[in-house]
N, C-alpha and C positions, 0 to 999 in steps of 0.2 A: 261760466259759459263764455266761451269767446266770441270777442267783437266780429269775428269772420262769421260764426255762427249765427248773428243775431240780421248781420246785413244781408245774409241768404235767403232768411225767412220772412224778408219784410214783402210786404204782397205789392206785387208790380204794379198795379194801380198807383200806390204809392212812389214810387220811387221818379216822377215828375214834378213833386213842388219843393224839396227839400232844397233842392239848389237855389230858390227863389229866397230862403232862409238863410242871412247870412249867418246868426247866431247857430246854424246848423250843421257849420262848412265841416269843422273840424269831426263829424264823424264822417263825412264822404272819405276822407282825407285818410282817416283809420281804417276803413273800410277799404278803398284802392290800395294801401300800404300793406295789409294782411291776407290780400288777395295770391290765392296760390299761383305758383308760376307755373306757365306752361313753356318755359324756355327748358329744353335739355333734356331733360327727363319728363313725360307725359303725366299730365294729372286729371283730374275726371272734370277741368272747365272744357264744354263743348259750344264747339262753331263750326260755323259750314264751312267747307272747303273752298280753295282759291280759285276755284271753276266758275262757281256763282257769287250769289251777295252772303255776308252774315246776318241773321234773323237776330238782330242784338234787337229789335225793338218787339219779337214775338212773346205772347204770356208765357210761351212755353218753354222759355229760356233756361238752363239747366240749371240746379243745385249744384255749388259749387263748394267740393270740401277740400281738406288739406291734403292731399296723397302724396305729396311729395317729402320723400324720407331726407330728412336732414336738416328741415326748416329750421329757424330759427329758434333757440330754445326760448328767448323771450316772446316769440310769437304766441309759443305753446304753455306758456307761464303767466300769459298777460289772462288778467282777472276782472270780469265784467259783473256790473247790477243788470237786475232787469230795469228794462226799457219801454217806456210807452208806444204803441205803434206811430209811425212817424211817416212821412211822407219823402221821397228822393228821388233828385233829376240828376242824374251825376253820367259821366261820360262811362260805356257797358266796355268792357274786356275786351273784346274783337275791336273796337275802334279808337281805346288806347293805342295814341301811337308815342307815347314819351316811355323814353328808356328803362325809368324810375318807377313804373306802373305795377312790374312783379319782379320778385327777386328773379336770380339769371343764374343757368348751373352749366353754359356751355362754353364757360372760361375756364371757372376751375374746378367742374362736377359737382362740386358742393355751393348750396344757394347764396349767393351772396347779393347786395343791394349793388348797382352798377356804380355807386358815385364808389362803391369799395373795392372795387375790381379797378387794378392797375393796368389795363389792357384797354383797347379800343374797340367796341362789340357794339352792333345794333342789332336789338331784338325789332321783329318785321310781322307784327298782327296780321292774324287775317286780313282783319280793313287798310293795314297799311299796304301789304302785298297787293291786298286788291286797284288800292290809288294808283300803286306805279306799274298797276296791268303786268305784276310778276305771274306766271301760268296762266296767260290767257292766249297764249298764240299756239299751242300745243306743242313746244318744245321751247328750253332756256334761249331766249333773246340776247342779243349782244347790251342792250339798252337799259333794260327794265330796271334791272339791279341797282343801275348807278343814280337812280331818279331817289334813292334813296342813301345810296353808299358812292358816293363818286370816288371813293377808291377800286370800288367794284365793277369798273369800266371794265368791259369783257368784248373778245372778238365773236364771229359768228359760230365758232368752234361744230361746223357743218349739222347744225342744227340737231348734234347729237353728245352733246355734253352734258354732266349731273352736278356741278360747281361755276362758278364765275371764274373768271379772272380777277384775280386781289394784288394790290399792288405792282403789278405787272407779270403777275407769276398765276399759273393755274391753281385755283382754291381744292381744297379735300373736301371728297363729299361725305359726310357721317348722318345717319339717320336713328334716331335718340340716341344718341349719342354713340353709338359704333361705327368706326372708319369704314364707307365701300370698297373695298380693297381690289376690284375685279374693275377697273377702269385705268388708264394713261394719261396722267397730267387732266386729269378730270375729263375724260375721254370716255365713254362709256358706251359708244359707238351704238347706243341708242336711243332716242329721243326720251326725254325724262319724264317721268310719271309724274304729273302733279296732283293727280288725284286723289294721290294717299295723303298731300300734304294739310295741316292743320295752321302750321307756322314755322318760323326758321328764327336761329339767329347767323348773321354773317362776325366773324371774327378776324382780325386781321392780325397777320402772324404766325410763327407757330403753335402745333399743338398744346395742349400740356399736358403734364406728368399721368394723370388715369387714363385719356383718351389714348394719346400717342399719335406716333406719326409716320407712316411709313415711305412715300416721297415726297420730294423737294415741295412746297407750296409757298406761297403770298399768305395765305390761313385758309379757312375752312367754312363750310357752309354746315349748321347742323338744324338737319329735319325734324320736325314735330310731327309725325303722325295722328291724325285723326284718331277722336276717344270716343268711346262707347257712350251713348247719353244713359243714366242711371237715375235720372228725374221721372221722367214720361215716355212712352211713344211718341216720338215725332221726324218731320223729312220733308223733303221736299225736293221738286222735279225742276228741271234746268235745262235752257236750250240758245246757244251763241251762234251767231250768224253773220260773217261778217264778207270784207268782200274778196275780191279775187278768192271763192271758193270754199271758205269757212266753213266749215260743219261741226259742233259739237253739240254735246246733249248728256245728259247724264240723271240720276235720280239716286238718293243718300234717305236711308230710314233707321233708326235704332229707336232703344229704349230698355227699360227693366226685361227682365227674361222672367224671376220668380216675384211673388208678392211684397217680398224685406227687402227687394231694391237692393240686393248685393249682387247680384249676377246680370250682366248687360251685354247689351250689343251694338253692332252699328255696321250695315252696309253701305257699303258706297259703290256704285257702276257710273264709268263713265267713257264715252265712245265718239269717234271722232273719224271724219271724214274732209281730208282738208288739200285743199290744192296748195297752191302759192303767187306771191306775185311773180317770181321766178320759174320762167318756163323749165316744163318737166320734172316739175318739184313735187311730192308730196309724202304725206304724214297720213295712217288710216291706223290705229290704236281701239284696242278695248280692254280695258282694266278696271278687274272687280279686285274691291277692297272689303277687308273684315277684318273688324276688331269686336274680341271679346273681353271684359274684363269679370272679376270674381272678386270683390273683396269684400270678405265677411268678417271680418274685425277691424277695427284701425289698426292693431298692429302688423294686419297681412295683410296683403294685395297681391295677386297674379292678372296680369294682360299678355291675352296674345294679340299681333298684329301679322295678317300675311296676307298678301299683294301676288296677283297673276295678271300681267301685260304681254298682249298678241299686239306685235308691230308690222307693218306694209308700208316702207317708206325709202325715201331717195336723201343720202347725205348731200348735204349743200357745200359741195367741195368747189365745184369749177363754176366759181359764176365772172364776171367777165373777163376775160382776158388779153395781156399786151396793153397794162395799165403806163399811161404817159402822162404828163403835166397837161397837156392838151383834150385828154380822156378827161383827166378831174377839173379842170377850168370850163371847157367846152364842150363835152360831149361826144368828142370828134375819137375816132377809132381807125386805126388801119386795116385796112382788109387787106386783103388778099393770101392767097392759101396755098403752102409746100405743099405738095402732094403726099398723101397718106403713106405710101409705101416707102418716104424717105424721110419721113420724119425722126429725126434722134436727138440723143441728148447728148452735151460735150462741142468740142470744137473740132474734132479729127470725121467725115463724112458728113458734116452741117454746112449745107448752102448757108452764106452769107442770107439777110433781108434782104439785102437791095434787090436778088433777084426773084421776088416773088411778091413783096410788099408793092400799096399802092397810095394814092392818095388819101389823107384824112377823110371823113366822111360821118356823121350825125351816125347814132346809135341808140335805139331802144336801152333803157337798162332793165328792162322787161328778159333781155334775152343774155341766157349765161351757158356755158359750156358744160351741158348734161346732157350726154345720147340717151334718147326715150327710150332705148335699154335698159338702161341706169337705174340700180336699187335695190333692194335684196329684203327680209324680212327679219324677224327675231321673237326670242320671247324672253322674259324674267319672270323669276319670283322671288319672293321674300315670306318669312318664317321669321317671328322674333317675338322671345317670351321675357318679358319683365318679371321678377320677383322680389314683393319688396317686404325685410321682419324685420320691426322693431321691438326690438327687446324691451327696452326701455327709452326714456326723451334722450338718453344723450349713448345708445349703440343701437345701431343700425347697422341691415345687410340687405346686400342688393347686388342681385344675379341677373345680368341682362344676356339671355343666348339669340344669336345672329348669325341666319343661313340666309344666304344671296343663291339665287342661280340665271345664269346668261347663258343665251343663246342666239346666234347670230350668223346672218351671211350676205353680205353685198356684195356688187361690185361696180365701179368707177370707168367705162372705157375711155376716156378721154387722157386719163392720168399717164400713167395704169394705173388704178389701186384697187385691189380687191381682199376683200378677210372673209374667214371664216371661224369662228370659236364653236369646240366643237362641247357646248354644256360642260362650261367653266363653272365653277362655285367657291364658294369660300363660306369654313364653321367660325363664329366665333363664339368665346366666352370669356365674360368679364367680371370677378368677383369681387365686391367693397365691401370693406367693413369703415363704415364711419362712428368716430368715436369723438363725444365732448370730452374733453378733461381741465378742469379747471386748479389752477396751481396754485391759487389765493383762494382763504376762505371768500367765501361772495358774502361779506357784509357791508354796514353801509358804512363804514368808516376805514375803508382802504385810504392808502395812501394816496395824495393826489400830488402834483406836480404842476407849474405854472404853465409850461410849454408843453409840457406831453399826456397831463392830464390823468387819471386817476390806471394805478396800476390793477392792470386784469392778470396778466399772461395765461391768458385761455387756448386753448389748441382746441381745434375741430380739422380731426384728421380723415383723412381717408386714404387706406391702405387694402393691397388684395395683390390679384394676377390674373392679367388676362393673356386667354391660349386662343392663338389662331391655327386653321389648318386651309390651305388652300389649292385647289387643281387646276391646272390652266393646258389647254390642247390647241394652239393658235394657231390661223398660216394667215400669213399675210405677204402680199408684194407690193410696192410703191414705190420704187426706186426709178422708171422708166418716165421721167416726168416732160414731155413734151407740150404743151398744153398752149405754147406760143407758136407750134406752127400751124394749127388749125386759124378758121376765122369764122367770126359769130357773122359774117355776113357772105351772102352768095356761095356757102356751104353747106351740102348735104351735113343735117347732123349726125345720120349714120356715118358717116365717114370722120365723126369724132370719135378713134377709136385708134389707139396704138397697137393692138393686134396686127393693125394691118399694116404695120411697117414690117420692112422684113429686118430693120437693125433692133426691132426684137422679137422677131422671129428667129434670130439668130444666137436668142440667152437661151431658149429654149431648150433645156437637155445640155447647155453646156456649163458644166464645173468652174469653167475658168473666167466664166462671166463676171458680171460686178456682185458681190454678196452672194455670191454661189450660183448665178442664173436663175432661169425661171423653171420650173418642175408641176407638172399636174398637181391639183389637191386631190387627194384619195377621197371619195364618194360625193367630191360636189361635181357641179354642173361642168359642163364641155367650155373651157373658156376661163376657168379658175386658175390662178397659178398661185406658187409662193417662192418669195427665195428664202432658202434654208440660213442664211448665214448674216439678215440684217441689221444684226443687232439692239438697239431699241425700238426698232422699228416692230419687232415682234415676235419670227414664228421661233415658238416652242414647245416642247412636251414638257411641265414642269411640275412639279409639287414642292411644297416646302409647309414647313410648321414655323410657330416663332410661342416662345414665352418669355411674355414682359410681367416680373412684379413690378410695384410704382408704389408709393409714397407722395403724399401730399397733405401736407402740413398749413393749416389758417391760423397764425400766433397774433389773438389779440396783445397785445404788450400792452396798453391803453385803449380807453376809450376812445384818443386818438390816431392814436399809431398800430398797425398793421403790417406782419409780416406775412408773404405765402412762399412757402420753400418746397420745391418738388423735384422728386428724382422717380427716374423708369430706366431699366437699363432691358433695351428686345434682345435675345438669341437665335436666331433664322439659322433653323435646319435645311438646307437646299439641295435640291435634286433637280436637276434639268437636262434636256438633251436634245438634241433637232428634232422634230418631230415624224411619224411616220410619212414615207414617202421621198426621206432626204437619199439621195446616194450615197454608198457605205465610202464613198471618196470625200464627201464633207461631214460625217457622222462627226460630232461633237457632242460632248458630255461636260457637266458640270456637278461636282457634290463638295459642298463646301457649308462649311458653321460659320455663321457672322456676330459678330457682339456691336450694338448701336444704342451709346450711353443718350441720353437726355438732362439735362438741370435747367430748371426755373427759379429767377429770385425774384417777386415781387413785393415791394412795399405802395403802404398808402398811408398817409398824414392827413387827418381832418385839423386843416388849417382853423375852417370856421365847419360847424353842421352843413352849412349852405353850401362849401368848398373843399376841395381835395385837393391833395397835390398826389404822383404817383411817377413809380418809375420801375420797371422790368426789362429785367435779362433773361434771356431763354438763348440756349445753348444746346444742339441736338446735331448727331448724326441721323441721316437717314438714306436712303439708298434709292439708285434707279429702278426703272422700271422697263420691262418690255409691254408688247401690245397686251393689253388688258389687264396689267399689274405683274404678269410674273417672271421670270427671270431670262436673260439671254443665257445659252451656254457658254456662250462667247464672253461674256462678262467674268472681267478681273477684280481684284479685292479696292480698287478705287473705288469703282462704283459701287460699293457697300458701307462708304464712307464718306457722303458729301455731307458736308456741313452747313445747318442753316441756323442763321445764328441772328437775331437781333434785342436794338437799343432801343424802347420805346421808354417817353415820357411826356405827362403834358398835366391837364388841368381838369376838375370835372366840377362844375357848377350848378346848383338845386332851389332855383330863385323864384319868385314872385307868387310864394305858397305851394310849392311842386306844381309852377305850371308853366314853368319856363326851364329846361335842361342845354346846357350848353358843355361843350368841353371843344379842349386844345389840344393837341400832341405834336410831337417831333419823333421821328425815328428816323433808325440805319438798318439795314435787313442785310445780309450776306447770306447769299445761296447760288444755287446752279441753274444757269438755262438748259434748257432741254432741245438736248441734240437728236434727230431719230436715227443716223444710222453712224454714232460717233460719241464718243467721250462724253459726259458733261461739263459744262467752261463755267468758270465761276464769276458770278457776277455781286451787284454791289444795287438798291434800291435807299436812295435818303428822302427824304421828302416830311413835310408838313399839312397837318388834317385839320382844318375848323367845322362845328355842328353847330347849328341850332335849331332846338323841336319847341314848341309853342303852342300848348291849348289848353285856355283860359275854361274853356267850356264845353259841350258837347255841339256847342255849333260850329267853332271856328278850331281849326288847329293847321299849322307851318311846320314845313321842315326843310330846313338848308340846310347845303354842305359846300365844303372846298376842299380840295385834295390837290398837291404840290408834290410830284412825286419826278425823281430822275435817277434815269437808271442809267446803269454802264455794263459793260462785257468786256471781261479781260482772258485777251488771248495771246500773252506776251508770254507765256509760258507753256502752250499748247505749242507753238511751232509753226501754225500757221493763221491767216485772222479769218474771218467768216466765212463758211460757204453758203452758198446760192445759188438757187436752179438755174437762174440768169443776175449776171452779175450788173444789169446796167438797163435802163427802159428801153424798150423796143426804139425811141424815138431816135436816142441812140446806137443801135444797131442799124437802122436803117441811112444814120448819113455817116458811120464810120464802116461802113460795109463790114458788120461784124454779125456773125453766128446768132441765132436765139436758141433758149435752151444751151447754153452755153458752158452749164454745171462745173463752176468755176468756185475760189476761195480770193479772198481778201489777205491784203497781209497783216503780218501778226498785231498787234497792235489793242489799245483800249477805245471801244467802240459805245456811243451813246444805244440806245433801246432803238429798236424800229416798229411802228404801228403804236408808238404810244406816247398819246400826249402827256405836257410835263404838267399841265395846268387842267381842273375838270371842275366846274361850279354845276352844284343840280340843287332842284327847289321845288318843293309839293305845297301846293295851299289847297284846304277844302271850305267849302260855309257848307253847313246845312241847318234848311230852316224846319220850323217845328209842324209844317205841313208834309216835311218828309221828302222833300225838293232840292237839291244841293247841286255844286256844282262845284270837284277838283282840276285844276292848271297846273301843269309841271312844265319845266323848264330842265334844258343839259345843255352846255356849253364846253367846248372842248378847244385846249389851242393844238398848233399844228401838230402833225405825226407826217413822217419820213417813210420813205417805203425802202430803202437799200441805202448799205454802208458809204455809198458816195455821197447821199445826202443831197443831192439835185431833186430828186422827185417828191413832192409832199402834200399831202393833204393840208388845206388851209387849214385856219381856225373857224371855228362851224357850230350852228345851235340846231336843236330841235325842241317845238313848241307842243304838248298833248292836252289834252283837256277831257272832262269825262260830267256827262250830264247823266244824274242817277235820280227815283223816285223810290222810298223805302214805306213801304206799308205792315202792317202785321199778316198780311196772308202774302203780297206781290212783291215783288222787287224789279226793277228795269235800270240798265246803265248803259248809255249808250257811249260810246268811246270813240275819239277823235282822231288820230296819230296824225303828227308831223300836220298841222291843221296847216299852219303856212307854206305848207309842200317845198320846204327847204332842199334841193340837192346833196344830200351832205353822204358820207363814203367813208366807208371805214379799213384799214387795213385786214389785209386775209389773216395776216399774223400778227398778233401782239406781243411787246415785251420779250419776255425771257421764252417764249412758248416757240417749241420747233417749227411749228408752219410759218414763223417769218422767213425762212427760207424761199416761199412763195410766194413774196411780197411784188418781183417784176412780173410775176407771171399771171396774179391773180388778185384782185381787189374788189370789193362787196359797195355795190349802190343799192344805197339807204332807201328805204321803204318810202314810197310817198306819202301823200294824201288817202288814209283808208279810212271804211269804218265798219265800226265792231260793234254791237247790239245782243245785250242780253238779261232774258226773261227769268224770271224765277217765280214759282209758288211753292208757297210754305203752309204743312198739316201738322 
């Protein structure tokens, strides 16, 4: 009988004094170590979603078995006596937050211990996402992430992004592990569903060899979806309130479906009603979630998961604008307002500032540039069927199919930007066969070695093919970007609206415009346009298929030493062309076959049990993208060729009985920034990572980090250096009598990163006491960021303080939440890093949320 089995069954009464035993520890210890993982691939341990609190302390806490195909063969080998019942206080699943808690499968699909995984990955519990208030605001934060991963510093990405920003580059969104493919630079142009989520791991880097990778990324975020509980009935109702306008609420029920406990469920509804701090903001969402699972033998298992989200909501594109040194020190804003009908972009019909601009003057950052027009709605879904047969302990197969569907239409007057996708989708299927093979008899008298330790060479491979298919019908325009001649003070905000210029009223219907002009959307609203010809900016009519085999190879050589060698090579079948509506004078077509190889080398050397050393190359083409993943017609065989390519190596540490995890790295990353209506430029990310997690016990646990990252942009072979919508801060335009909106380039040249600091310390500490009373502090600290390639204007260096007062009961839960408790000023760039909206760094900059607060109830049946 195995040790995970015996620790399932001990009765929850018990499981409070064990800890108090020290003679006792070392079965906690086996116990958390054989604990199935729910990174990567979904297993039957169930927690409540990241909306509310987790019920780790309710009797009704789930049976927890092994479902996950590929585990360890010694896990599934290891041989137990019976056992006296025993009593145990040990730290519960959801509030592990140490790395080393469950194996992890969203590095290299197959589970492996993180101190063995030569890559830099944080797996993010429930209870830990909950600490750093990940999905509490009802859409991904610029902040949240990094209170955990300070490489995961992320812009405000218009409060409609489905990934962070990871080392300065947009992360990939995967949810169990299959890539979202129907988003731009994690762009997904609709507020993100957190309701479905259970847990995540963040990875930094690229993909590998099973998963894959279809654009440029920093790494990737991969979703856990909510599991069907298979113990009992049980659920529980939820309701957050916070200020400026908060509404959420939600209610989560499952359980056995037949009497043998193989057949389960588990709903989730969750609904939301939400203003903002930021005038004419909001977010109104309802998404039911349902998962089923069936597994009637250990060796099969099938789960379905599928997700339906209705959106009502406003991108947080235009919040203040004509950002100066004097806006970020003082507060102080220029007013005064070009008259609407002469607003344009460029320097050929653009009044100078001088004559319109007026004196400095205090400013709300309450108030940002979105006409109460401003907004548009959408819907998704999600279908996704697990299947998992084991043959036997050492072959296994597992078939994960993955249908997305988007649906979406806004629009921006201020910009211009308006989209519509007209019920985009994307099939996937991805088929593994994982195989142990052992190339030495396994006896106990192998060969051993002083330095590298007794010879294995074991392989645990996983090999298959996974087939995509995907449709994308997009229009978009954005190219009209005026947004510094308007003024957030003594201006109609109806009159924030480039329609009513007549220099574009003048793209309108003409061909020879910039990127084809502007043109009606066929069956949207009076006021819609797209231009046909912008490149990655977006509109197309597209389809394309891709088939990627992979290979992926785990070569124990020692008990020490570890190899992982992986290979995928994608084939993208493409077919694209302007979409309906273009004029048969810019009709453009695209049908082309691409091949995009991938290779991983990583090793690991257990120095000591307690120590690793490690070090990975990863090496991949991957290709652009247009608006919501699919292809421009106007796209050349470059941009199905960008290379991202990095060096990571560092150190992983497993000390003071597993309860202290620390690790080191250094990397070099090589990839591409992302241009919207232009080439991709290749850039260059080095930097160094320190972590440290800490919990001795179920009351106390730390988690710090440091992140050391610098980027550059090399545009010494492009021809020309940066563009920008304005090439220089308003403050400047107004004492060299110079243009705004100016849509000017830089010369060629190597440029450091803009909106991204070099330096980011973050730090979580929680107690709680055994009344059920606790109390987490986080801490982010960021040094300067730059807003444009001249490098005059920049955000200081700047902290923010949160704190989180919680009360945990077996039926109630409450946490009430602090942000920015010491109402720091701090600001963040519109754009970060390699991410295209630094383009709109003079014209557009984000003030940091103040002093709020957030309050939420939960009961649990």
């Amino acid at each position: 009988m195995k040790i995970l089995f015996i620790f399932t069954h001990l009765k929850i009464k018990d499981l409070f004094s064990l800890f108090l035993a020290p003679q006792r520890a070392v079965i906690i210890f086996l116990s958390l170590c054989f604990w199935p993982s729910n990174q990567g691939y979904p297993d039957n341990t169930s927690s409540l979603p990241l909306n509310p609190s987790a019920a780790t302390n309710s009797p009704d806490s789930a049976d927890t078995t092994d479902s996950t195909v590929g585990s360890d063969k010694k896990t599934k080998n290891k041989q137990t006596n019976s056992l006296p019942e025993i009593t145990v206080t040990a730290v519960g699943p959801n509030e592990n937050i140490l790395p080393t808690a469950h194996s992890n499968t969203s590095v290299y699909a197959i589970p492996l211990d993180v101190i063995d995984i030569p890559r830099n990955v944080t797996p993010i519990s429930h209870g830990l996402a909950q600490s750093a208030g990940i999905g509490q605001f009802g859409y991904l934060d610029p902040l949240s992430t990094a209170f955990i991963v300070p490489a995961a510093l992320t812009q405000i990405n218009y409060g409609i992004a489905s990934a962070p920003t990871i080392r300065g580059r947009n992360g990939l969104t995967l949810i169990n592990g299959i890539e979202e493919t129907l988003n731009n630079n994690s762009e997904q142009n609709i507020p993100w569903n957190y309701n479905m989520v259970e847990s995540m791991d963040i990875v930094e880097g690229p993909s590998n060899a099973v998963f894959g990778a279809t654009q440029v990324s920093g790494g990737y975020i991969n979703y856990i979806t909510k599991q069907p509980y298979f113990d009992n009935f049980r659920g529980y109702v939820w309701d957050t309130i916070g200020m400026y306008q908060e509404y959420m609420w939600g209610a989560d029920i499952g359980g056995p479906i037949d009497k043998d406990k193989k057949l389960a469920y588990r709903f989730s509804y969750m609904g939301q009603e939400n203003g903002s701090y930021y005038q004419y903001q909001r977010n109104d969402q309802q998404n039911f979630y349902l998962a089923l699972g069936y597994h009637p033998q250990d060796s099969y298992s099938l789960d379905l998961y599928a997700d339906l989200g209705t959106y009502d909501f406003t991108p947080m594109w235009g919040m203040i604008n004509r950002p100066t040194q004097q806006l970020i020190d003082n507060g102080l804003y220029f007013p005064g307002a070009l008259s609407p009908t002469l607003a344009n972009t460029g320097i050929v019909n653009n009044p100078p500032a001088s004559s319109y601009l007026g004196t400095p003057v205090g400013i709300s950052r309450r108030n940002v540039l979105l006409n109460p027009t401003d907004g548009g709605y959408g819907t998704t879904g999600l279908t996704q069927v697990i299947q998992r047969l084991s043959i036997n302990e050492d072959f296994q197969i597992i078939n994960n199919t993955f249908f997305w569907y988007h649906n979406d239409q806004w629009i921006l007057h201020p910009l211009f930007y308006d989209e519509s996708c007209r019920g985009d989708y994307e099939i996937d299927n991805r088929t593994e066969c994982r195989l142990n093979i052992y190339s030495l008899p396994q006896e106990n008298g192998e060969k051993s070695y002083p330095v590298i330790g007794h010879l294995l060479f074991s392989h645990a491979l996983d090999t298959g093919i996974e087939m995509h298919y995907q449709k994308n019908l997009d229009y978009n325009s954005d190219s009209f970007i005026v947004l510094n001649s308007y003024s957030l003070i003594n201006q109609n905000p109806l009159l924030w609206n480039a329609e009513l210029s007549k220099y574009f009223q003048a793209r309108i219907g003409n061909p020879k415009a910039p990127f084809g002009g502007e043109w009606p959307i066929p069956g949207a609203p009076a006021g819609y346009y797209f231009e046909p010809a912008n490149l990655a900016a977006g509109s197309t009519d597209c389809h394309y298929g891709a088939v990627s085999p992979f290979l992926l190879d785990n070569i124990n050589i020692t008990d020490k030493l570890s190899l992982i060698l992986g290979a995928r090579a994608t084939g993208y079948f493409i077919s694209a062309q302007t979409p309906p509506g273009t004029p048969p004078i810019l009709f453009q077509q695209l049908s082309t076959t691409q091949l995009t190889p991938l290779v991983d080398v990583g090793t690991v050397y257990k120095i000591f049990p307690w120590l690793s050393a490690y070090f990975d190359f990863n090496w991949g083409y991957v290709v652009n993208a247009a608006d919501m993943g699919g292809f421009s017609p106007f796209f050349g065989p470059s941009q199905f060729h960008l290379l991202n390519e990095l060096y990571e190596g560092g150190f992983k540490f497993d000390l003071l009985n597993h309860s202290l995890f620390a690790a080191v790295d250094s990397f070099s990353q090589f990839t591409y920034l992302n241009n919207r209506t232009g080439p991709a430029t290749p850039s260059t990310v080095n930097g160094f990572e320190a972590s440290i997690n800490y919990q001795p016990n179920r009351h106390f646990w730390a988690k710090l980090g440091y992140a050391y990252m610098h980027g550059t942009e090399d545009w010494t072979s492009v021809g020309h250096g940066p563009p920008m919508y304005q090439t220089y801060s308003t403050a400047l335009a107004l004492q060299s009598n110079l243009p705004l909106n100016n849509n000017q380039m830089y010369p060629a040249g190597i440029y450091n990163f803009l909106g991204f600091p070099d330096q980011i310390f973050s730090g979580l500490i929680t107690y709680r006491h055994d009344s059920g009373i606790g109390i987490t502090m986080g801490a982010l600290l960021m040094s300067e960021q730059y807003l444009g390639y001249n490098y005059t204007t920049h955000i200081p260096t700047q902290f923010i303080l949160n704190s989180t007062l919680f009360y945990t009961a077996q039926r109630w839960e409450a946490r009430l939440y602090f942000y920015n408790f010491t109402n720091e000023p701090y600001w963040l760039a519109f754009g970060m890093g390699a991410n295209g909206t630094r383009t709109f760094n003079y014209e557009d900059i984000v003030a940091g949320m103040p002093f709020w607060i957030q309050a939420t109830l939960v009961y649990k049946f």
